[in-house]
MARDREN-645635 format. One record per residue (C-alpha): residue number from 1; x, y, z. Coordinates in Angstrom, 2 decimals, padded with zeros to 5 digits. Example, Ala and Ser with C-alpha at 12.3 -4.5 7.8 and 13.67 -1.06 7.14 Angstrom:
BEGIN
<1,<012.30,-004.50,007.80>>
<2,<013.67,-001.06,007.14>>
This chain:
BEGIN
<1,<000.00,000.00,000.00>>
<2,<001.18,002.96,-001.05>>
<3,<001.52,005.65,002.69>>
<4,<-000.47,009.00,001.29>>
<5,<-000.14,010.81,004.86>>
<6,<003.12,013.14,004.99>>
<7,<004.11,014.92,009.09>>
<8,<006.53,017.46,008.44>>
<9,<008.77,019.30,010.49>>
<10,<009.49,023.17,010.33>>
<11,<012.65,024.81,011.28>>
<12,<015.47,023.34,009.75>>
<13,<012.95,020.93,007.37>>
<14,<010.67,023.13,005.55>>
<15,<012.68,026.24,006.50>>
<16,<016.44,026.60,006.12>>
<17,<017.76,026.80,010.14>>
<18,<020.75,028.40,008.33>>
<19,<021.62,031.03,009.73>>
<20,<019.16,031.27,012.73>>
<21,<015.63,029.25,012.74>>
<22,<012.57,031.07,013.30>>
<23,<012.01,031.52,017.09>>
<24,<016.28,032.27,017.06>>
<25,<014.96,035.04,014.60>>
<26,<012.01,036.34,016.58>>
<27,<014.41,036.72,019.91>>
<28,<016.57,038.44,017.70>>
<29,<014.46,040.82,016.41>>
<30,<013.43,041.50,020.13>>
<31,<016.99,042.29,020.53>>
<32,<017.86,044.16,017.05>>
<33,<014.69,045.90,015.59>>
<34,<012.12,046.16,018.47>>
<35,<011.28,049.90,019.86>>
<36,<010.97,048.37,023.41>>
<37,<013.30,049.13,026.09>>
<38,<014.69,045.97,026.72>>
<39,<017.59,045.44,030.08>>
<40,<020.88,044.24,029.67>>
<41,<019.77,041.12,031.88>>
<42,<016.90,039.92,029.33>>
<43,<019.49,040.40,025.98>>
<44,<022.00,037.91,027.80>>
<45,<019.63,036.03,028.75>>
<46,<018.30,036.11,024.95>>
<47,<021.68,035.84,023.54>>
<48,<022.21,032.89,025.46>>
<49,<019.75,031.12,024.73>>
<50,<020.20,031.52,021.53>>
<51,<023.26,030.13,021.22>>
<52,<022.71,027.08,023.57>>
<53,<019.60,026.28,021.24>>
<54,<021.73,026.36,018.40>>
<55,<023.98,023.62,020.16>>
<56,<020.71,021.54,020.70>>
<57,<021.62,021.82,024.89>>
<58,<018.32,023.45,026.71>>
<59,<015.64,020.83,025.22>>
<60,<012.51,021.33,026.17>>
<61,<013.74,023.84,029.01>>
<62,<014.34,026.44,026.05>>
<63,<010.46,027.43,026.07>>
<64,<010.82,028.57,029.40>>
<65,<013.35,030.70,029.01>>
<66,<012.33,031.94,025.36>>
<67,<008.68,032.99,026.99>>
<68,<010.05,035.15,029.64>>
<69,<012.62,037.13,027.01>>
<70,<009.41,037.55,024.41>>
<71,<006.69,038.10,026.59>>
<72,<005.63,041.83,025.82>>
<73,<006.24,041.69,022.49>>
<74,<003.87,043.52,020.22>>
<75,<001.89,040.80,017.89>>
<76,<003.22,042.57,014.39>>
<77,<006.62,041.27,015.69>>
<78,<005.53,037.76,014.15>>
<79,<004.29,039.56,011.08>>
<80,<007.95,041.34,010.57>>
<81,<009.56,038.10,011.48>>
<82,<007.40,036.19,008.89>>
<83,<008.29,038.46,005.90>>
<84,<011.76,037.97,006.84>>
<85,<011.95,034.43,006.76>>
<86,<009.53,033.68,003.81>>
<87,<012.03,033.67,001.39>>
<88,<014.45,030.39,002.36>>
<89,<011.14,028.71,001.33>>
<90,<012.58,028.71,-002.60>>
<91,<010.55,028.28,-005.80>>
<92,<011.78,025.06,-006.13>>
<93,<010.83,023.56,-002.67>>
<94,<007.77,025.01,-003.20>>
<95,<006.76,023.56,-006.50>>
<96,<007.54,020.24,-004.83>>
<97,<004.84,020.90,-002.58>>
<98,<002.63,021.56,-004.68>>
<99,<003.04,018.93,-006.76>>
<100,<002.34,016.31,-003.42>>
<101,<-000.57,017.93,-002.88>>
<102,<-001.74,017.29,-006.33>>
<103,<-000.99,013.74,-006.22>>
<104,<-002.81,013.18,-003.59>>
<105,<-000.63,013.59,-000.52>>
<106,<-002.45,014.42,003.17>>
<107,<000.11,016.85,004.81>>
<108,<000.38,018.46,008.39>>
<109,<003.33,020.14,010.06>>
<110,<003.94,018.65,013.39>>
<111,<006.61,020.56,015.13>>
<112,<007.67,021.61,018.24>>
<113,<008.84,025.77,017.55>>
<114,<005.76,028.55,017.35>>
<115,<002.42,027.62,015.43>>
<116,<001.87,031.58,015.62>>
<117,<004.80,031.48,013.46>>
<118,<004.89,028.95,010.82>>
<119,<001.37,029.66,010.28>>
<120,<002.65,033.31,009.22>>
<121,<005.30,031.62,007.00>>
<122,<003.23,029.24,005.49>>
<123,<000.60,031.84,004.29>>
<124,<002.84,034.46,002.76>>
<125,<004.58,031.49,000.94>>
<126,<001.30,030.30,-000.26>>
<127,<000.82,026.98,001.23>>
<128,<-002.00,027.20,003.47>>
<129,<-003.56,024.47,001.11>>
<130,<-001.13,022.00,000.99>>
<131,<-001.61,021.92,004.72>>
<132,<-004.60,020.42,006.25>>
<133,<-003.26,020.56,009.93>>
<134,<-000.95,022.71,011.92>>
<135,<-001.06,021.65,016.07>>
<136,<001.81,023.18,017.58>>
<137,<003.08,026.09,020.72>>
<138,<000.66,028.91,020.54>>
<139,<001.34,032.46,022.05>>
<140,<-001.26,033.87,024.39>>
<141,<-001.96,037.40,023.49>>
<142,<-003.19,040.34,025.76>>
<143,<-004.08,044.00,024.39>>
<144,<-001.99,042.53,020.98>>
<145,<000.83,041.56,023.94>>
<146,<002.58,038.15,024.11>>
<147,<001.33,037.51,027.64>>
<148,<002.00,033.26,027.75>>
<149,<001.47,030.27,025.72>>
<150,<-000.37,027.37,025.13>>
<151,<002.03,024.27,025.25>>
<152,<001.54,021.29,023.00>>
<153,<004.87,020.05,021.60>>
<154,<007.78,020.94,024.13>>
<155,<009.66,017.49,024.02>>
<156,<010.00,014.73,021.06>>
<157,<008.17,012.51,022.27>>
<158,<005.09,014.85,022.02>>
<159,<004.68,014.75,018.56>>
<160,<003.71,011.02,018.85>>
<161,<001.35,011.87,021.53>>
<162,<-000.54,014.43,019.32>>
<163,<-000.77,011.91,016.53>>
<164,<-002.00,009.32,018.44>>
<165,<-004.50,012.17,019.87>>
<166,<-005.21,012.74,016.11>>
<167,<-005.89,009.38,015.02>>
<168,<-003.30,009.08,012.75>>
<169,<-001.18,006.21,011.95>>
<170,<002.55,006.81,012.16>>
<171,<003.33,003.32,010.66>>
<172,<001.35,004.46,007.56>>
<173,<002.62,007.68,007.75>>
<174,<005.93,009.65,006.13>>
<175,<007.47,011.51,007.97>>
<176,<009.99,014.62,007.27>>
<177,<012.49,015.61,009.52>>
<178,<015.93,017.05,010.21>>
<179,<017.00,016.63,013.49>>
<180,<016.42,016.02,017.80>>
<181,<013.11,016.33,017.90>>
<182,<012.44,014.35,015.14>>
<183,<013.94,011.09,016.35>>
<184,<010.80,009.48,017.96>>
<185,<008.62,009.90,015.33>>
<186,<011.25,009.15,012.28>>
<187,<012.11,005.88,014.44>>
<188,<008.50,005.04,014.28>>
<189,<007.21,006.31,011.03>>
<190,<006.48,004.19,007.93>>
<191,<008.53,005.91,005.62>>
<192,<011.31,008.12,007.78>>
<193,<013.17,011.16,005.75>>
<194,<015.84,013.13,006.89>>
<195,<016.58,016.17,005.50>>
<196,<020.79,016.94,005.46>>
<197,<021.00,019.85,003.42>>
<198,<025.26,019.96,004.50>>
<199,<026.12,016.32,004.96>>
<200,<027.02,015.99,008.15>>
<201,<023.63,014.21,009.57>>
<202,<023.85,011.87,007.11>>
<203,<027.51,010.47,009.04>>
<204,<025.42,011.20,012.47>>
<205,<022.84,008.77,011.81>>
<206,<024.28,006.31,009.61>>
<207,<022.87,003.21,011.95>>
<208,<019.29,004.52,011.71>>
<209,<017.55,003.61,008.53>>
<210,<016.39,006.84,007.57>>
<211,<016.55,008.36,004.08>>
<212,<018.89,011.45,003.50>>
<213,<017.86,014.14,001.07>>
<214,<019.83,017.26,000.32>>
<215,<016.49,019.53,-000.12>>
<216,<012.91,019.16,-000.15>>
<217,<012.66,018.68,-003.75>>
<218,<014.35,015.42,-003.75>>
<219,<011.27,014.17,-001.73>>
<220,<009.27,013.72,-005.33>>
<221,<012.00,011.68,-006.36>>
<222,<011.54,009.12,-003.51>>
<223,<007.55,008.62,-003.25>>
Protein backbone atom coordinates (compact mmCIF):
# COMPACT_ATOMS: atom_id res chain seq x y z
CA UNK A 1 0.00 0.00 0.00
CA UNK A 2 1.18 2.96 -1.05
CA UNK A 3 1.52 5.65 2.69
CA UNK A 4 -0.47 9.00 1.29
CA UNK A 5 -0.14 10.81 4.86
CA UNK A 6 3.12 13.14 4.99
CA UNK A 7 4.11 14.92 9.09
CA UNK A 8 6.53 17.46 8.44
CA UNK A 9 8.77 19.30 10.49
CA UNK A 10 9.49 23.17 10.33
CA UNK A 11 12.65 24.81 11.28
CA UNK A 12 15.47 23.34 9.75
CA UNK A 13 12.95 20.93 7.37
CA UNK A 14 10.67 23.13 5.55
CA UNK A 15 12.68 26.24 6.50
CA UNK A 16 16.44 26.60 6.12
CA UNK A 17 17.76 26.80 10.14
CA UNK A 18 20.75 28.40 8.33
CA UNK A 19 21.62 31.03 9.73
CA UNK A 20 19.16 31.27 12.73
CA UNK A 21 15.63 29.25 12.74
CA UNK A 22 12.57 31.07 13.30
CA UNK A 23 12.01 31.52 17.09
CA UNK A 24 16.28 32.27 17.06
CA UNK A 25 14.96 35.04 14.60
CA UNK A 26 12.01 36.34 16.58
CA UNK A 27 14.41 36.72 19.91
CA UNK A 28 16.57 38.44 17.70
CA UNK A 29 14.46 40.82 16.41
CA UNK A 30 13.43 41.50 20.13
CA UNK A 31 16.99 42.29 20.53
CA UNK A 32 17.86 44.16 17.05
CA UNK A 33 14.69 45.90 15.59
CA UNK A 34 12.12 46.16 18.47
CA UNK A 35 11.28 49.90 19.86
CA UNK A 36 10.97 48.37 23.41
CA UNK A 37 13.30 49.13 26.09
CA UNK A 38 14.69 45.97 26.72
CA UNK A 39 17.59 45.44 30.08
CA UNK A 40 20.88 44.24 29.67
CA UNK A 41 19.77 41.12 31.88
CA UNK A 42 16.90 39.92 29.33
CA UNK A 43 19.49 40.40 25.98
CA UNK A 44 22.00 37.91 27.80
CA UNK A 45 19.63 36.03 28.75
CA UNK A 46 18.30 36.11 24.95
CA UNK A 47 21.68 35.84 23.54
CA UNK A 48 22.21 32.89 25.46
CA UNK A 49 19.75 31.12 24.73
CA UNK A 50 20.20 31.52 21.53
CA UNK A 51 23.26 30.13 21.22
CA UNK A 52 22.71 27.08 23.57
CA UNK A 53 19.60 26.28 21.24
CA UNK A 54 21.73 26.36 18.40
CA UNK A 55 23.98 23.62 20.16
CA UNK A 56 20.71 21.54 20.70
CA UNK A 57 21.62 21.82 24.89
CA UNK A 58 18.32 23.45 26.71
CA UNK A 59 15.64 20.83 25.22
CA UNK A 60 12.51 21.33 26.17
CA UNK A 61 13.74 23.84 29.01
CA UNK A 62 14.34 26.44 26.05
CA UNK A 63 10.46 27.43 26.07
CA UNK A 64 10.82 28.57 29.40
CA UNK A 65 13.35 30.70 29.01
CA UNK A 66 12.33 31.94 25.36
CA UNK A 67 8.68 32.99 26.99
CA UNK A 68 10.05 35.15 29.64
CA UNK A 69 12.62 37.13 27.01
CA UNK A 70 9.41 37.55 24.41
CA UNK A 71 6.69 38.10 26.59
CA UNK A 72 5.63 41.83 25.82
CA UNK A 73 6.24 41.69 22.49
CA UNK A 74 3.87 43.52 20.22
CA UNK A 75 1.89 40.80 17.89
CA UNK A 76 3.22 42.57 14.39
CA UNK A 77 6.62 41.27 15.69
CA UNK A 78 5.53 37.76 14.15
CA UNK A 79 4.29 39.56 11.08
CA UNK A 80 7.95 41.34 10.57
CA UNK A 81 9.56 38.10 11.48
CA UNK A 82 7.40 36.19 8.89
CA UNK A 83 8.29 38.46 5.90
CA UNK A 84 11.76 37.97 6.84
CA UNK A 85 11.95 34.43 6.76
CA UNK A 86 9.53 33.68 3.81
CA UNK A 87 12.03 33.67 1.39
CA UNK A 88 14.45 30.39 2.36
CA UNK A 89 11.14 28.71 1.33
CA UNK A 90 12.58 28.71 -2.60
CA UNK A 91 10.55 28.28 -5.80
CA UNK A 92 11.78 25.06 -6.13
CA UNK A 93 10.83 23.56 -2.67
CA UNK A 94 7.77 25.01 -3.20
CA UNK A 95 6.76 23.56 -6.50
CA UNK A 96 7.54 20.24 -4.83
CA UNK A 97 4.84 20.90 -2.58
CA UNK A 98 2.63 21.56 -4.68
CA UNK A 99 3.04 18.93 -6.76
CA UNK A 100 2.34 16.31 -3.42
CA UNK A 101 -0.57 17.93 -2.88
CA UNK A 102 -1.74 17.29 -6.33
CA UNK A 103 -0.99 13.74 -6.22
CA UNK A 104 -2.81 13.18 -3.59
CA UNK A 105 -0.63 13.59 -0.52
CA UNK A 106 -2.45 14.42 3.17
CA UNK A 107 0.11 16.85 4.81
CA UNK A 108 0.38 18.46 8.39
CA UNK A 109 3.33 20.14 10.06
CA UNK A 110 3.94 18.65 13.39
CA UNK A 111 6.61 20.56 15.13
CA UNK A 112 7.67 21.61 18.24
CA UNK A 113 8.84 25.77 17.55
CA UNK A 114 5.76 28.55 17.35
CA UNK A 115 2.42 27.62 15.43
CA UNK A 116 1.87 31.58 15.62
CA UNK A 117 4.80 31.48 13.46
CA UNK A 118 4.89 28.95 10.82
CA UNK A 119 1.37 29.66 10.28
CA UNK A 120 2.65 33.31 9.22
CA UNK A 121 5.30 31.62 7.00
CA UNK A 122 3.23 29.24 5.49
CA UNK A 123 0.60 31.84 4.29
CA UNK A 124 2.84 34.46 2.76
CA UNK A 125 4.58 31.49 0.94
CA UNK A 126 1.30 30.30 -0.26
CA UNK A 127 0.82 26.98 1.23
CA UNK A 128 -2.00 27.20 3.47
CA UNK A 129 -3.56 24.47 1.11
CA UNK A 130 -1.13 22.00 0.99
CA UNK A 131 -1.61 21.92 4.72
CA UNK A 132 -4.60 20.42 6.25
CA UNK A 133 -3.26 20.56 9.93
CA UNK A 134 -0.95 22.71 11.92
CA UNK A 135 -1.06 21.65 16.07
CA UNK A 136 1.81 23.18 17.58
CA UNK A 137 3.08 26.09 20.72
CA UNK A 138 0.66 28.91 20.54
CA UNK A 139 1.34 32.46 22.05
CA UNK A 140 -1.26 33.87 24.39
CA UNK A 141 -1.96 37.40 23.49
CA UNK A 142 -3.19 40.34 25.76
CA UNK A 143 -4.08 44.00 24.39
CA UNK A 144 -1.99 42.53 20.98
CA UNK A 145 0.83 41.56 23.94
CA UNK A 146 2.58 38.15 24.11
CA UNK A 147 1.33 37.51 27.64
CA UNK A 148 2.00 33.26 27.75
CA UNK A 149 1.47 30.27 25.72
CA UNK A 150 -0.37 27.37 25.13
CA UNK A 151 2.03 24.27 25.25
CA UNK A 152 1.54 21.29 23.00
CA UNK A 153 4.87 20.05 21.60
CA UNK A 154 7.78 20.94 24.13
CA UNK A 155 9.66 17.49 24.02
CA UNK A 156 10.00 14.73 21.06
CA UNK A 157 8.17 12.51 22.27
CA UNK A 158 5.09 14.85 22.02
CA UNK A 159 4.68 14.75 18.56
CA UNK A 160 3.71 11.02 18.85
CA UNK A 161 1.35 11.87 21.53
CA UNK A 162 -0.54 14.43 19.32
CA UNK A 163 -0.77 11.91 16.53
CA UNK A 164 -2.00 9.32 18.44
CA UNK A 165 -4.50 12.17 19.87
CA UNK A 166 -5.21 12.74 16.11
CA UNK A 167 -5.89 9.38 15.02
CA UNK A 168 -3.30 9.08 12.75
CA UNK A 169 -1.18 6.21 11.95
CA UNK A 170 2.55 6.81 12.16
CA UNK A 171 3.33 3.32 10.66
CA UNK A 172 1.35 4.46 7.56
CA UNK A 173 2.62 7.68 7.75
CA UNK A 174 5.93 9.65 6.13
CA UNK A 175 7.47 11.51 7.97
CA UNK A 176 9.99 14.62 7.27
CA UNK A 177 12.49 15.61 9.52
CA UNK A 178 15.93 17.05 10.21
CA UNK A 179 17.00 16.63 13.49
CA UNK A 180 16.42 16.02 17.80
CA UNK A 181 13.11 16.33 17.90
CA UNK A 182 12.44 14.35 15.14
CA UNK A 183 13.94 11.09 16.35
CA UNK A 184 10.80 9.48 17.96
CA UNK A 185 8.62 9.90 15.33
CA UNK A 186 11.25 9.15 12.28
CA UNK A 187 12.11 5.88 14.44
CA UNK A 188 8.50 5.04 14.28
CA UNK A 189 7.21 6.31 11.03
CA UNK A 190 6.48 4.19 7.93
CA UNK A 191 8.53 5.91 5.62
CA UNK A 192 11.31 8.12 7.78
CA UNK A 193 13.17 11.16 5.75
CA UNK A 194 15.84 13.13 6.89
CA UNK A 195 16.58 16.17 5.50
CA UNK A 196 20.79 16.94 5.46
CA UNK A 197 21.00 19.85 3.42
CA UNK A 198 25.26 19.96 4.50
CA UNK A 199 26.12 16.32 4.96
CA UNK A 200 27.02 15.99 8.15
CA UNK A 201 23.63 14.21 9.57
CA UNK A 202 23.85 11.87 7.11
CA UNK A 203 27.51 10.47 9.04
CA UNK A 204 25.42 11.20 12.47
CA UNK A 205 22.84 8.77 11.81
CA UNK A 206 24.28 6.31 9.61
CA UNK A 207 22.87 3.21 11.95
CA UNK A 208 19.29 4.52 11.71
CA UNK A 209 17.55 3.61 8.53
CA UNK A 210 16.39 6.84 7.57
CA UNK A 211 16.55 8.36 4.08
CA UNK A 212 18.89 11.45 3.50
CA UNK A 213 17.86 14.14 1.07
CA UNK A 214 19.83 17.26 0.32
CA UNK A 215 16.49 19.53 -0.12
CA UNK A 216 12.91 19.16 -0.15
CA UNK A 217 12.66 18.68 -3.75
CA UNK A 218 14.35 15.42 -3.75
CA UNK A 219 11.27 14.17 -1.73
CA UNK A 220 9.27 13.72 -5.33
CA UNK A 221 12.00 11.68 -6.36
CA UNK A 222 11.54 9.12 -3.51
CA UNK A 223 7.55 8.62 -3.25
Amino acid sequence: MKLKTIIWDFDGTILPSSPYDSEQTLLLYKLNKSRENISFFKKLVARAIIYADRKEWLGGSFKTYYLWVLKGTPIDALDRVAESLVNKITKTDRQCFFRLKEEGYHMMILSCGTADLIERVINLAGLDDCFTLIPGNRFQFTNNLISGMDFLLIHPRDKLQVMQALGISIQQSIVVGDGYTDLPILDAAGIPVMVDRIGKKREKYIKKNYHFISSIAELCNIL
